[in-house]
N, C-alpha and C positions, 0 to 999 in steps of 0.2 A: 421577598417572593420565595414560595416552595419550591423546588425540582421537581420535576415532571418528568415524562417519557423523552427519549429525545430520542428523533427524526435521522435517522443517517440519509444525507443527501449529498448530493451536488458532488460526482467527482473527474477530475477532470485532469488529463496524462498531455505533457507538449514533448513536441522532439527537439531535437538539436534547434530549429528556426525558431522557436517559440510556439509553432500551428501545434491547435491538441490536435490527438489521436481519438477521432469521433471512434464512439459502440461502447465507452467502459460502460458494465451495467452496474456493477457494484467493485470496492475496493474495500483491505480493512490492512490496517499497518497496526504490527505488535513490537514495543518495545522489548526487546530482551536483554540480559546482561548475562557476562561469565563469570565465574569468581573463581576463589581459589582459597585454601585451607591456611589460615595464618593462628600458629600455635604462639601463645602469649603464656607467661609463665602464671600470672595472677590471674587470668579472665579466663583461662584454659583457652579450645580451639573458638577462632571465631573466621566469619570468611572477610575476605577485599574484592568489591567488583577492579576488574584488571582491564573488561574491553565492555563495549555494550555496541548493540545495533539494532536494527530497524527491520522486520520482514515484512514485506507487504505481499498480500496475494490480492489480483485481480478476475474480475471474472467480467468477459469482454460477448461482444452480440458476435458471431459469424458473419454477420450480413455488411458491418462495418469492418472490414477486415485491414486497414493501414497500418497498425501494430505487428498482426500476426507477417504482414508484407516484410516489414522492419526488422524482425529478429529474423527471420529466415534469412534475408540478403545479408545481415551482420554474421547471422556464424558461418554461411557456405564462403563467406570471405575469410572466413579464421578469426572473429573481432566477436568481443566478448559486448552484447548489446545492452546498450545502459540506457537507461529513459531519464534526460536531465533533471526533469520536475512532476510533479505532482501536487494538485492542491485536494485534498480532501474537506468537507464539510460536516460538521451535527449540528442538527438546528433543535431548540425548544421554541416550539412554534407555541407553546400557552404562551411564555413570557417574551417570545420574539427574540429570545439571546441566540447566537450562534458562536459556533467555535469554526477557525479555517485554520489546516495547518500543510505545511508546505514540506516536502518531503525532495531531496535533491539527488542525482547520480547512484540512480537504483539500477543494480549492475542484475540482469535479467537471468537468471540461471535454469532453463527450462529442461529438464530431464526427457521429455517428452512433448508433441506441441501436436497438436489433432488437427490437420492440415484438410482435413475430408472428412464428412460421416451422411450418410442415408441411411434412414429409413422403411422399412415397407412397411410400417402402421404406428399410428401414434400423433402428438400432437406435440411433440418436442420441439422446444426452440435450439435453435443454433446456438452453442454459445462454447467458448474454450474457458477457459482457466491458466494465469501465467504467477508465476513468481520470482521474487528478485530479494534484495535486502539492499541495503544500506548503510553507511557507515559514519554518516552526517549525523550533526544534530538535526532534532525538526525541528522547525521555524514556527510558528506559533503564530500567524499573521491576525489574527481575532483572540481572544481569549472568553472564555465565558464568565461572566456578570459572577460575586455575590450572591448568592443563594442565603438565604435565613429560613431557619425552622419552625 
């Protein structure tokens, strides 16, 4: 089968209990790594990844607000707010494949967190923005199919 477009779908944040955190509207998690300068006498310089991790950015409804409730009560307590799991979705909805992958103890680091905003014209939706990273592997609970050219 060919590759097609894929669908980013379906994401979905739980707390400590396992309950998600209803409103995420959209999520995307980027793999990063850091290296570092390793001089070899025959190959000259080349690098070694040394650490690697996970940034996710969410972008969550205003109207579902259990999240934005949760990092507030976590830092005015002094606790750095971590979201145990995350499962993310892409679907290839031509050939029905989907990918799930599970993202764990994303430690929330929000510079800034929009607790309030109106309006007097416009047709905006509510919505915030949070970010975290991680340090976990991702879990990989689907994998997608095989692809042929």
């Amino acid at each position: 089968m060919a590759a097609h477009n894929l669908y980013l779908k379906n994401t979905q944040v739980y707390d400590e209990d396992g309950d998600p955190f209803q409103g995420v509207l959209e999520a995307r998690a980027v793999f990063k790594t850091q290296v570092e300068p390793v001089h070899r006498l025959r190959k000259g310089e080349t690098e070694d990844i040394v650490s690697y991790h996970v940034e996710v950015t969410m972008i969550l409804t205003a109207q579902n607000a259990d999240l934005k409730y949760f990092i507030i009560d976590k830092i005015t307590q002094g606790k750095t707010p971590i979201i145990p799991m995350l499962i993310g979705e892409q679907w290839d909805k031509e050939n029905d494949f989907k990918e799930r992958v599970r993202l764990t103890n994303i430690r929330l680091v929000p510079e800034e967190l929009t607790i309030f905003e109106a309006k007097a014209e416009g047709n905006d939706k509510g919505t915030y923005e949070l970010r975290g990273k991680t340090n976990d592997k991702p879990d990989f609970l689907e994998k997608f199919s095989e692809y042929e050219d």
